[in-house]
C-alpha positions as CSV (number, residue, x, y, z in Angstrom):
1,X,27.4,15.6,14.6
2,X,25.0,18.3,12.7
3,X,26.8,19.6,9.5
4,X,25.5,22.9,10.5
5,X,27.9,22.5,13.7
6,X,31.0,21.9,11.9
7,X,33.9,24.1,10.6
8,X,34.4,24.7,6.9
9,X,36.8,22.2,5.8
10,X,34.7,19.7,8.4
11,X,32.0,20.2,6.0
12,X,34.4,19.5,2.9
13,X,35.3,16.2,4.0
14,X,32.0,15.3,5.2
15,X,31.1,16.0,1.7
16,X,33.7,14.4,-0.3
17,X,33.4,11.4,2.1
18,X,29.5,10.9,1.2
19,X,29.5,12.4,-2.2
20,X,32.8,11.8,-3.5
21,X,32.0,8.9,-5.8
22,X,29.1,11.4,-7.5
23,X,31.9,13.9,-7.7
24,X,34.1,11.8,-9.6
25,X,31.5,10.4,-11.9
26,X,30.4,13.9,-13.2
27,X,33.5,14.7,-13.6
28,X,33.9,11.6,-16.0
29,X,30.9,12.9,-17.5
30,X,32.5,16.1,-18.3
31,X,35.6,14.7,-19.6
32,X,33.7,12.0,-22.1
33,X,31.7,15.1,-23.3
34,X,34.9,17.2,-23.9
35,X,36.8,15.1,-25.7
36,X,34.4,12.7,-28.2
37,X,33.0,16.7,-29.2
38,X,36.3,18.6,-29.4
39,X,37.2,15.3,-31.6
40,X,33.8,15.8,-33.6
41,X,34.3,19.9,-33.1
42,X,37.6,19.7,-34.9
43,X,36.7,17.2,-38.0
44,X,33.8,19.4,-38.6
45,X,36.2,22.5,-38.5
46,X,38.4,21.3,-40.7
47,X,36.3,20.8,-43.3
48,X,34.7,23.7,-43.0
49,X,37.7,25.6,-42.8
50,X,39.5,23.9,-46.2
51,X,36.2,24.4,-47.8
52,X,36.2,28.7,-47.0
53,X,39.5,28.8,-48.6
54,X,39.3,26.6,-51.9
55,X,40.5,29.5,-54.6
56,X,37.9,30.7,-57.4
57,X,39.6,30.7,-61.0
58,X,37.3,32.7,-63.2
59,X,39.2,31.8,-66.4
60,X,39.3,27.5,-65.5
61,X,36.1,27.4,-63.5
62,X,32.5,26.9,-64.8
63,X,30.2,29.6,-64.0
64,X,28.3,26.5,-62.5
65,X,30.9,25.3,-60.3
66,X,31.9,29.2,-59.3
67,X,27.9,29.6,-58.0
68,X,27.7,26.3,-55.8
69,X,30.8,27.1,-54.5
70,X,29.9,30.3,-53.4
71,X,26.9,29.1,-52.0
72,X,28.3,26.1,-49.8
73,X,30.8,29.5,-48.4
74,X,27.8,31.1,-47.6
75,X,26.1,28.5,-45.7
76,X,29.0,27.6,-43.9
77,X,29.6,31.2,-43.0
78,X,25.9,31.8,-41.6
79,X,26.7,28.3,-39.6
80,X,30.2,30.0,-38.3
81,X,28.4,33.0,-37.2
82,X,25.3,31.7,-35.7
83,X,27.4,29.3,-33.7
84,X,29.7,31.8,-32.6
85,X,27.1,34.7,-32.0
86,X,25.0,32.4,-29.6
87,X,25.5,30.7,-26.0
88,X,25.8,27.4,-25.6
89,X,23.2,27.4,-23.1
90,X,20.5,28.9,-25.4
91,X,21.6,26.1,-28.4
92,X,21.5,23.5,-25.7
93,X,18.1,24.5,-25.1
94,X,16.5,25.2,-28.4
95,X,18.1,21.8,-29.9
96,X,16.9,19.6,-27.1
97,X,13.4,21.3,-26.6
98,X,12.7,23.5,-29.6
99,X,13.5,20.5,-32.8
100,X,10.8,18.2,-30.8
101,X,8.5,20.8,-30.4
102,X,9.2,22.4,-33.9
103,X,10.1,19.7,-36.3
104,X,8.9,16.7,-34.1
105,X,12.9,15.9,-33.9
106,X,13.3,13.6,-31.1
107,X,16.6,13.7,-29.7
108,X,17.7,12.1,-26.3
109,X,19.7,14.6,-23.6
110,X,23.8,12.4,-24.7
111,X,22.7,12.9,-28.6
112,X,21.7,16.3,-27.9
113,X,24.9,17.1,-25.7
114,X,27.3,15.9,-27.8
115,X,25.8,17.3,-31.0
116,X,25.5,21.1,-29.3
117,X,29.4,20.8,-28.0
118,X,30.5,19.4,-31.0
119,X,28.7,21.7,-33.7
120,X,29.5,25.0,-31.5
121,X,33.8,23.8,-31.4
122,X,33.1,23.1,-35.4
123,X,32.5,27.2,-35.8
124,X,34.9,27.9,-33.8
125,X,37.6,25.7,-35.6
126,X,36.4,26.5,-38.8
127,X,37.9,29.7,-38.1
128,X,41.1,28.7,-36.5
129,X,41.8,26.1,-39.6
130,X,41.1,28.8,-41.8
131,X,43.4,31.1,-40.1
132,X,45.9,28.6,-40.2
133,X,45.6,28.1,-43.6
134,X,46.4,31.8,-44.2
135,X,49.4,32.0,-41.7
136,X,51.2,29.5,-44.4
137,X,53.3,31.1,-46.8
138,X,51.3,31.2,-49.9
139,X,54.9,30.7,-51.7
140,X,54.4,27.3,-50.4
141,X,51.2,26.4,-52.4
142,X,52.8,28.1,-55.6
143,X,56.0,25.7,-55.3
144,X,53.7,22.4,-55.0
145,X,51.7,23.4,-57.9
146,X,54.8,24.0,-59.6
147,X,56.1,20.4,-59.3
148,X,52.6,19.0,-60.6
149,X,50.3,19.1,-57.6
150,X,47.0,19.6,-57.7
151,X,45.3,21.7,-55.1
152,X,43.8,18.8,-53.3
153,X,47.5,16.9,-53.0
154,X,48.9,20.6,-51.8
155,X,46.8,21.1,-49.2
156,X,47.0,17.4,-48.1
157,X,50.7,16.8,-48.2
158,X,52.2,20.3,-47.6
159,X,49.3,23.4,-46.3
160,X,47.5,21.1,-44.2
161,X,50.1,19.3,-41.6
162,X,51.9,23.2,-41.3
163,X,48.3,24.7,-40.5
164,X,47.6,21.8,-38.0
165,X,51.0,22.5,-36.4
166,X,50.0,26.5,-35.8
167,X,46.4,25.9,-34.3
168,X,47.6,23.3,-32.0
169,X,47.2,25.6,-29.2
170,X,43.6,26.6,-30.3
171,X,42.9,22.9,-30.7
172,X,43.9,22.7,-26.9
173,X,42.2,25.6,-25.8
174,X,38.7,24.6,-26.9
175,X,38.9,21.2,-25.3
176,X,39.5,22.9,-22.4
177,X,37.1,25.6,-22.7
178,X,34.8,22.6,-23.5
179,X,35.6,20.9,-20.0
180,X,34.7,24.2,-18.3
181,X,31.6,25.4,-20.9
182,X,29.4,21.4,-20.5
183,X,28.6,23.0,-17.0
184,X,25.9,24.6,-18.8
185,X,24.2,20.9,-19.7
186,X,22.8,21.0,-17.1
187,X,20.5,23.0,-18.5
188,X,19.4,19.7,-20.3
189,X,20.0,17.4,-16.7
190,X,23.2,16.1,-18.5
191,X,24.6,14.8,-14.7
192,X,28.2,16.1,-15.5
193,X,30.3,17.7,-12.5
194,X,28.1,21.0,-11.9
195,X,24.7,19.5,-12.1
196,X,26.1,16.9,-8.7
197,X,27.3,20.1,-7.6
198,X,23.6,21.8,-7.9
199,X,22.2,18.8,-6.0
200,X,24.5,17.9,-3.4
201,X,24.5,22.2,-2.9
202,X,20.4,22.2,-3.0
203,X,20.2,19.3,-0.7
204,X,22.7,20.1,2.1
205,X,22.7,23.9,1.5
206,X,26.6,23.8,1.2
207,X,26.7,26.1,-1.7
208,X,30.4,27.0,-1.1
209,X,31.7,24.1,0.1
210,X,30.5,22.3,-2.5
211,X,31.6,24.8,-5.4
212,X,35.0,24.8,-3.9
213,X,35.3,21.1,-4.4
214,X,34.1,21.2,-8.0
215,X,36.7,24.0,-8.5
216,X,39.3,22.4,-7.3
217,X,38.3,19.2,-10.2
218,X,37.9,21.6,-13.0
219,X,41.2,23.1,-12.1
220,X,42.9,20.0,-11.9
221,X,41.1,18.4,-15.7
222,X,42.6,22.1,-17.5
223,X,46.0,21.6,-15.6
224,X,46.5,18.1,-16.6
225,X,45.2,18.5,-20.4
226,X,47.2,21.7,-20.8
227,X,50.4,19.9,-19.7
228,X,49.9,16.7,-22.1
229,X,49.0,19.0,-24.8
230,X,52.3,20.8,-24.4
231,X,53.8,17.6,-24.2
232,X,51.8,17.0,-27.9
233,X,53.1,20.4,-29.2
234,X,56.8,19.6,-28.0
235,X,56.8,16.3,-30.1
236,X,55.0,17.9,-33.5
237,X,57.9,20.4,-33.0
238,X,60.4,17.1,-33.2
239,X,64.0,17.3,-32.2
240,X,65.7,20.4,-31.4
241,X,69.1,19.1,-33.0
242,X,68.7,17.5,-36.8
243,X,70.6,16.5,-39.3
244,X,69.4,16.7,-43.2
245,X,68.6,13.9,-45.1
246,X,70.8,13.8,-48.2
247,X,68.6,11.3,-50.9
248,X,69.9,12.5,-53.9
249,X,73.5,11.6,-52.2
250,X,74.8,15.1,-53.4
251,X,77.5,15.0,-50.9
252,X,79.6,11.9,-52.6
253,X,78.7,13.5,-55.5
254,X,80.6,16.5,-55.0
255,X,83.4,14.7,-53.1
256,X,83.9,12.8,-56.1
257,X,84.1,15.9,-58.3
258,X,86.6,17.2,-55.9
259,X,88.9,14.2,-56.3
260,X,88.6,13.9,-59.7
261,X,89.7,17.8,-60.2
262,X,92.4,17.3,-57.6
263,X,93.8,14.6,-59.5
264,X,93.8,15.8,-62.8
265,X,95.4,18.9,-61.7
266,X,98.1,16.7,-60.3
267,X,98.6,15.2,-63.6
C-alpha cells in the first residue's frame, strides 16, 4: 500500500514503524546535548556570576587590584550581552564556519555543539546566579563577616547554597529550553531529533506527520525533566516538619537553672 493512499494516523505508524529507531536516537542526541551543556552552562554561570558581584573596597583595595577587577566585570559583561543579544542559530554558525575560516580554528560539529549550548546557558546563568546573589539578605553576609569570615568562606558556606536554592527553577528552565533550542544544530548537521525529522519529512514528504511525532518526543523530554526537577526542588526544600538542633545543649541548661532556683526557694 502507497503512503500517499493511507489515512493520517496510517502514515504515523508507517512512520514510527520504519523510522522509529532514528526517532529515538535523535532524540538521545538531544538529551546528551542538553544536559553535558546545561552542566557546562551552569559552572560557567556561576563563576561568572560570583565574579560580577565581588564588592570594591576603595579604602582596603589597591588601585591595581580595583582596575583588573573592573576589567574582568567588563569582559564578562560584553560576554553576557553578546550571548544574550544573539541566536543560537547565528553562534552555531559563525563558531563552526566563521573560527576556521577566520582564525583557521578547526573545530569538529559535537565540539562545536556543545561549546555553542554551553557558552550561550553560561550568559544566561551568569545572570540568574547573580540575581540570586542579590535576592539574599545582604544582613546575611554582614553577620558571617562578623563571626570572622572572609568573603570567599561567606559566599561558599552561607550566600552561595541560599542563591542556588532560588535559581533552581531557572536552572531547570534552561535545560529545558536547551532540549527544545539544539533543534537549531541542525544548522551544523548535528543529527539530533529535528534534523531526522528534516529528512524522514524531505524524503517521504510527510511534513506533518512527521512533526507531529517529534512533538509529541519533545513534549514528553520537558514533561519528564520538569517533574524530576520538581522532585529536586522538593528535596533542597527538606522536610516540612523539623525539629532544631540544640548543640550548645541550652535546654538542660536552663532546666538545671530552674531546679536549682526551685530548690533554693524551698529551702
Amino acid at each position: 500500500m502507497s503512503i500517499s493512499n493511507m489515512n493520517f494516523l496510517e502514515r504515523i505508524l508507517y512512520l514510527l514503524q520504519r523510522y522509529g529507531v532514528s526517532y529515538l536516537k535523535g532524540a538521545g542526541t538531544t538529551l546528551a546535548i542538553a544536559l553535558v551543556s546545561t552542566a557546562i552552562g551552569c559552572l560557567i554561570g556561576f563563576v561568572v556570576g560570583v565574579v560580577q558581584t565581588i564588592p570594591v573596597d576603595k579604602k582596603r583595595d589597591s588601585a591595581a587590584k580595583r582596575g583588573l577587577l573592573q576589567v574582568i566585570k567588563i569582559i564578562l559583561r560584553a560576554y553576557v550581552e553578546l550571548f544574550r543579544g544573539t541566536p543560537m542559530i547565528v553562534q552555531a554558525v559563525f563558531i563552526y564556519y566563521g573560527l576556521s575560516q577566520m582564525f583557521q580554528i578547526q573545530l569538529g560539529m559535537w565540539s562545536a555543539a556543545f561549546l555553542v549550548v554551553s557558552i550561550n546557558t553560561g550568559a544566561y546563568m551568569a545572570e540568574s546566579v547573580r540575581g540570586g546573589i542579590i535576592s539574599v539578605d545582604p544582613g546575611q553576609m554582614e553577620g558571617a563577616k562578623a563571626i570572622g569570615m572572609t568573603h570567599v568562606q561567606a559566599m561558599k558556606n552561607v550566600i552561595l547554597p541560599q542563591a542556588i536554592r532560588n535559581i533552581m527553577p531557572q536552572i531547570g528552565n534552561n535545560l529545558i529550553i536547551n532540549i527544545k533550542d539544539t533543534s537549531v544544530l541542525s544548522v551544523i548537521s548535528i543529527v539530533d531529533l529535528f534534523f531526522v525529522h528534516k529528512s524522514v519529512a524531505g524524503a517521504l514528504y510527510t511534513y506533518f506527520e512527521s512533526a507531529t511525532i517529534v512533538m509529541a518526543i519533545y513534549l514528553t523530554m520537558t514533561l519528564v525533566t520538569s517533574r524530576l526537577l520538581l522532585l529536586v526542588e522538593k528535596k533542597m526544600d527538606g522536610d516540612a516538619n523539623y525539629e532544631l538542633v540544640d548543640t550548645m545543649d541550652i535546654g538542660n541548661q536552663l532546666r538545671t537553672i530552674r531546679e536549682n532556683d526551685g530548690e533554693g526557694r524551698r529551702g
